[in-house]
GUTIKOL-762252 format. One record per residue (C-alpha): x, y, z; residue number from 1; residue in one letter; chain. Coordinates in pm, whole numbers, plus 50000, padded with zeros to 5 digits. Example, Ala and Ser with C-alpha at 12.3 -4.5 7.8 and 13.67 -1.06 7.14 Angstrom:
# GUTIKOL-762252
{{51230 49550 50780} 1 "A" "A"};
{{51367 49894 50714} 2 "S" "A"};
//
This chain:
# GUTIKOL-762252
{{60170 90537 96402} 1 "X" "A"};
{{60039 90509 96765} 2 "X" "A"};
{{59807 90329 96853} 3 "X" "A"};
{{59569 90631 97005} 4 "X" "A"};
{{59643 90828 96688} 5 "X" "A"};
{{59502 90511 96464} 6 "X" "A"};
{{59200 90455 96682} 7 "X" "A"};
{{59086 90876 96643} 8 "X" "A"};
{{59160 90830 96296} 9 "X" "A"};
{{58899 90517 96262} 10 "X" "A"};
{{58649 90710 96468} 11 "X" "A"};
{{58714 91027 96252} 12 "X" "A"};
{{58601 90780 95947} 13 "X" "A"};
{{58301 90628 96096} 14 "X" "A"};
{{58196 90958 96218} 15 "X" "A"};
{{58197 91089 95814} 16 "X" "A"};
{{58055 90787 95697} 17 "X" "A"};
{{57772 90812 95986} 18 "X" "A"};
{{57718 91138 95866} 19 "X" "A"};
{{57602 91078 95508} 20 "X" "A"};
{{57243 91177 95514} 21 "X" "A"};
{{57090 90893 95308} 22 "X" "A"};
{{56732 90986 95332} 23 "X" "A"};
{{56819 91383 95207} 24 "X" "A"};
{{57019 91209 94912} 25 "X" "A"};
{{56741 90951 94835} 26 "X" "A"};
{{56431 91203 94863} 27 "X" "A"};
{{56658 91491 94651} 28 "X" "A"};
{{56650 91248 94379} 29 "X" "A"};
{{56300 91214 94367} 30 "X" "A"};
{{56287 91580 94389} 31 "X" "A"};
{{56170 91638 94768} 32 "X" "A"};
{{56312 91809 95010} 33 "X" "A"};
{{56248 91555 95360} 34 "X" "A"};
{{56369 91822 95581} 35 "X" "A"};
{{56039 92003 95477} 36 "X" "A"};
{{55805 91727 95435} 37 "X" "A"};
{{55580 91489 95625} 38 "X" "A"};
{{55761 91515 95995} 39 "X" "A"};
{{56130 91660 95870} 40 "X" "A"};
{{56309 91383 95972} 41 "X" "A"};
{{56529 91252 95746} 42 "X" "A"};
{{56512 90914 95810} 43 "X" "A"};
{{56346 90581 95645} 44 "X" "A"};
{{56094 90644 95833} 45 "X" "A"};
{{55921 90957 95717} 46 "X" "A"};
{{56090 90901 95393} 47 "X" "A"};
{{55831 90605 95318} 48 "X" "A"};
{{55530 90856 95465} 49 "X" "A"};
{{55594 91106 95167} 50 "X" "A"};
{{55744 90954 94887} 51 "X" "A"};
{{55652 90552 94920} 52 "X" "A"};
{{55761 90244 95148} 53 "X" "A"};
{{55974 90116 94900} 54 "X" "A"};
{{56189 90386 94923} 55 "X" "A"};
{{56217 90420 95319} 56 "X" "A"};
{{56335 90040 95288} 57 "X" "A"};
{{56612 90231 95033} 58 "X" "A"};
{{56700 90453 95316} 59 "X" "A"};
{{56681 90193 95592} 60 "X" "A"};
{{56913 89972 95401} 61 "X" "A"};
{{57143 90247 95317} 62 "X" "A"};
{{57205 90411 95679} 63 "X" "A"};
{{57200 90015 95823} 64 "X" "A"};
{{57547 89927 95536} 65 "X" "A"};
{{57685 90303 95710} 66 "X" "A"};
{{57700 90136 95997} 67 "X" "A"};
{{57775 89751 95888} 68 "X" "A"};
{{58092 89889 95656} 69 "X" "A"};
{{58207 90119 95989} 70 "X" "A"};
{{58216 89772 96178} 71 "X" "A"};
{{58365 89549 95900} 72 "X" "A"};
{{58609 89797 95837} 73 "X" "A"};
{{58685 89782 96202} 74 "X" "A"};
{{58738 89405 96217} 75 "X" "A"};
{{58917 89408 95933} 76 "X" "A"};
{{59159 89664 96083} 77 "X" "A"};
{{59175 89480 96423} 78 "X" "A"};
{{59270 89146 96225} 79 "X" "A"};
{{59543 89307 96022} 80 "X" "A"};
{{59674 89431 96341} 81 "X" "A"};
{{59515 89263 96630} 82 "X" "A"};
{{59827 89173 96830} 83 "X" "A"};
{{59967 89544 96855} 84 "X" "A"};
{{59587 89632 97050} 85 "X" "A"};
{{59584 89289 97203} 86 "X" "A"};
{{59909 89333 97374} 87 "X" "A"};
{{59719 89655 97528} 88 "X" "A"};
{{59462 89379 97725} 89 "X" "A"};
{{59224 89154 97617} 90 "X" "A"};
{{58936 89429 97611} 91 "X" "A"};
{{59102 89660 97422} 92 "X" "A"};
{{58969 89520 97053} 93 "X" "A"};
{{58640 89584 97187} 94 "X" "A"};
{{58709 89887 97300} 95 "X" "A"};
{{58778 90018 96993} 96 "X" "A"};
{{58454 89867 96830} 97 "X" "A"};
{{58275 90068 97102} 98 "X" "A"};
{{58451 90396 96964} 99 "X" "A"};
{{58418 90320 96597} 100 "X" "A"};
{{58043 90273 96617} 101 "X" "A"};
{{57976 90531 96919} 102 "X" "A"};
{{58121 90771 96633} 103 "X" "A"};
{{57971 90611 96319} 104 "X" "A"};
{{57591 90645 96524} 105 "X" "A"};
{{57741 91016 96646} 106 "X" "A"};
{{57793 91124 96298} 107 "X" "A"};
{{57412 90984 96197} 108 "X" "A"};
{{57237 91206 96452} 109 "X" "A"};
{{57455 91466 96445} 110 "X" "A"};
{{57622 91523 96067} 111 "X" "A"};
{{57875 91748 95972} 112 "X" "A"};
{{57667 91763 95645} 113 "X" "A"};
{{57344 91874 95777} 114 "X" "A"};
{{57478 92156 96032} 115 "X" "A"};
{{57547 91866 96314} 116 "X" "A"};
{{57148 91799 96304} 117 "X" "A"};
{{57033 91422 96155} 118 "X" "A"};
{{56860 91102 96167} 119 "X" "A"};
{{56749 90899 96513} 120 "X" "A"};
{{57016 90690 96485} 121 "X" "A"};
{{56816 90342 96422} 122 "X" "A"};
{{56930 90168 96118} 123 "X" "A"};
{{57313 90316 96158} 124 "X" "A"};
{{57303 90166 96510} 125 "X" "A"};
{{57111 89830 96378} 126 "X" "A"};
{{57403 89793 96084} 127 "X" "A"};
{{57718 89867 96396} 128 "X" "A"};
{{57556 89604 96580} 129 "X" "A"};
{{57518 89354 96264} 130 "X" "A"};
{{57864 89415 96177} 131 "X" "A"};
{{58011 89272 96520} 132 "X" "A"};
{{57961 88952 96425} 133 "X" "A"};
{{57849 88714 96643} 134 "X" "A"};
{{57891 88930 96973} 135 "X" "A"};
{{57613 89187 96847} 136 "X" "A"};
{{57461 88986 96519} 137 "X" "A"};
{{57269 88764 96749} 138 "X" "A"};
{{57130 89001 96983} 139 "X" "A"};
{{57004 89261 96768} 140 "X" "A"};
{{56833 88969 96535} 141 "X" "A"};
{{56639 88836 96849} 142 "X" "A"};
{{56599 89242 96925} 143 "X" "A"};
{{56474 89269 96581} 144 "X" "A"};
{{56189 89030 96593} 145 "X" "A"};
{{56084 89208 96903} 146 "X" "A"};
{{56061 89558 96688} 147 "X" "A"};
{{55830 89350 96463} 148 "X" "A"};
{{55590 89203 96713} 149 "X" "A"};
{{55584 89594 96889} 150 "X" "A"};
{{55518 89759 96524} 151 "X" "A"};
{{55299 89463 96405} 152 "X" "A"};
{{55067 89484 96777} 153 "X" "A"};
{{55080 89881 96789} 154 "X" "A"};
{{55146 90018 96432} 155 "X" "A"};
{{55409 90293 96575} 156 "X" "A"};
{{55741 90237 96451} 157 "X" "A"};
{{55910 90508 96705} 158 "X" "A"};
{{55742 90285 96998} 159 "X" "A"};
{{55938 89969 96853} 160 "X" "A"};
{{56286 90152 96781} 161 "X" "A"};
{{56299 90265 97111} 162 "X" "A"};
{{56191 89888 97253} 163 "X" "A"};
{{56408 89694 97080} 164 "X" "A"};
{{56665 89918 97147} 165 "X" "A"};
{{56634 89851 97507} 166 "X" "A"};
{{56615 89497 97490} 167 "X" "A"};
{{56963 89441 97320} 168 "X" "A"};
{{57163 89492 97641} 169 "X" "A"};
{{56942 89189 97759} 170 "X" "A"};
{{56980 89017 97444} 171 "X" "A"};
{{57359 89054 97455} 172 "X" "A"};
{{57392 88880 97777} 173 "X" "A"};
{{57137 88615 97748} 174 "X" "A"};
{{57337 88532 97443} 175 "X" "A"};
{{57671 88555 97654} 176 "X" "A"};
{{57510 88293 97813} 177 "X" "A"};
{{57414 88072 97616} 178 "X" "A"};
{{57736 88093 97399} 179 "X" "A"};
{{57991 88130 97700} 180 "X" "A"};
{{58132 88482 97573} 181 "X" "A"};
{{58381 88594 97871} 182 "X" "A"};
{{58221 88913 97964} 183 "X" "A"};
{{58586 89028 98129} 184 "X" "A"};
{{58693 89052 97758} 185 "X" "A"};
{{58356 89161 97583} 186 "X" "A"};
{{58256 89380 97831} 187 "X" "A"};
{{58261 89673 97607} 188 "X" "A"};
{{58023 89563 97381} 189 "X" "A"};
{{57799 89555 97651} 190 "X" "A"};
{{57839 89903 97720} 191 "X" "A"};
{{57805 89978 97360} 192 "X" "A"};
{{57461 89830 97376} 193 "X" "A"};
{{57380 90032 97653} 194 "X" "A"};
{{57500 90367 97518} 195 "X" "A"};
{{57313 90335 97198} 196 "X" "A"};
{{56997 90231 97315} 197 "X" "A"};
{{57053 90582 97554} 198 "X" "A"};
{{57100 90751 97259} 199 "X" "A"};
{{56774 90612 97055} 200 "X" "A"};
{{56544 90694 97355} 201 "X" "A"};
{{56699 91038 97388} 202 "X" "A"};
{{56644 91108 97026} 203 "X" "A"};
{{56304 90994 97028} 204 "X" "A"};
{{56201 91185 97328} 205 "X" "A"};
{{55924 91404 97096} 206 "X" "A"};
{{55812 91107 96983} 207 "X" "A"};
{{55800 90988 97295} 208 "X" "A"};
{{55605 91303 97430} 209 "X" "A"};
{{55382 91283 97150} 210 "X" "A"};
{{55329 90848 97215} 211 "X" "A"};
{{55210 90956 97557} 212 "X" "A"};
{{54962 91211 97440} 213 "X" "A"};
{{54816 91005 97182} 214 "X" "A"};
{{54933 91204 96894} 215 "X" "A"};
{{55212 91014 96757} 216 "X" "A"};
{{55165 90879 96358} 217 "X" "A"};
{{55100 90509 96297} 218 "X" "A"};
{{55194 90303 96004} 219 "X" "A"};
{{54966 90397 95720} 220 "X" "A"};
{{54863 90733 95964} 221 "X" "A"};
{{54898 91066 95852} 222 "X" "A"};
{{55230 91242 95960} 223 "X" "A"};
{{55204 91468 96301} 224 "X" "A"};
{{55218 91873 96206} 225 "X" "A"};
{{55585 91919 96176} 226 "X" "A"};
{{55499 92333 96278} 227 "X" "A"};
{{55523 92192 96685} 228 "X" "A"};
{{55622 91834 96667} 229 "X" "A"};
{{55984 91801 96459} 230 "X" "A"};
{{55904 91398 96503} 231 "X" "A"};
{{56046 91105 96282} 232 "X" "A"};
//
């Protein structure tokens, strides 16, 4: 099979398995709707606002292994047959990791499932990155305990997706760094980092609107009126 053909096919996976809308699936079984709850969103987020914390963690956990199994199954794949993308240049094993989780995030913020509407893309993007292991595990960790001191200082938990988000590119290469990654081979992750934390910002832009006019919800706030503000 070529190579091309085996790469669209991955992508074509991760972008199904992206789109499996955990939080719908979790909230249906407690009998809820999310789409028509608390802020609509279907994500862990507003899923621990209306039915309990314990079960946003559910959801969280659930969308982060969507993306974690899209990247082990990708390394998996690339060690099974390595040398045939190898022999393509040394940045082509990356490249595909880019692709796999571009589509795996893709396919959480856009599902076939829900009408190609979905989640913000967080915890699918914070499982890809966990997956690449070390390149991304590292960075998103030290990103991580950044999203804890932002939510822990402010209480929003849109404010600290979208600055952690940003501060993996920076993570990536002060960990490059440190570790001596060759950035002429792993350059691709570093546009992966780059592209995703593009695509959290631009799918918190009404939270962002609603940050800057002080109407955004807070941890243990009530949820904003989903009749304007379709939020998380």
């Amino acid at each position: 099979m070529p190579l091309t053909l085996q790469i669209v096919l991955m992508m074509a996976l991760a972008y199904v398995i992206g789109g499996i809308p955990m939080g719908l699936l979790v909230a249906k079984a407690k009998g809820v709707d999310i789409r028509k709850a608390g802020s609509g969103n279907i994500g862990a987020t507003n899923v621990a606002r209306v039915i309990g914390p314990y079960f946003g963690v559910l959801v969280l956990l659930l969308d982060a292994i969507k993306g974690a199994s899209t990247s082990l199954g990708t390394a998996w794949y690339l060690d099974t047959h390595g040398a045939d993308f190898a022999a393509m240049g040394p940045a082509t094993p990356d490249l595909v990791r880019l692709c796999v989780a571009i589509a795996c995030v893709v396919g959480n913020t856009a599902s076939i499932f829900l009408g190609f509407r979905g989640g913000k893309g967080v915890a699918t993007a914070l499982g890809v990155f966990l997956g690449i292991h070390p390149y991304l595990t590292w960075p998103v960790l030290i990103s991580f305990g950044f999203w804890l001191l932002v939510v822990g200082r402010t209480k929003y938990v849109s404010l600290g997706s979208i600055a952690a988000s940003a501060t993996v590119p920076f993570s990536f290469l002060a960990c490059a760094k440190y570790f001596r990654w060759d950035l002429s081979e792993h350059w691709p992750l570093l546009c992966l980092t780059v592209i995703l934390a593009a695509v959290v910002a631009v799918r918190h832009r009404a939270n962002i609107g609603r940050l800057k006019s002080g109407t955004e919800s807070r941890i243990g706030g009530a949820s904003p009126d989903t009749s304007s503000n379709p939020g998380e």
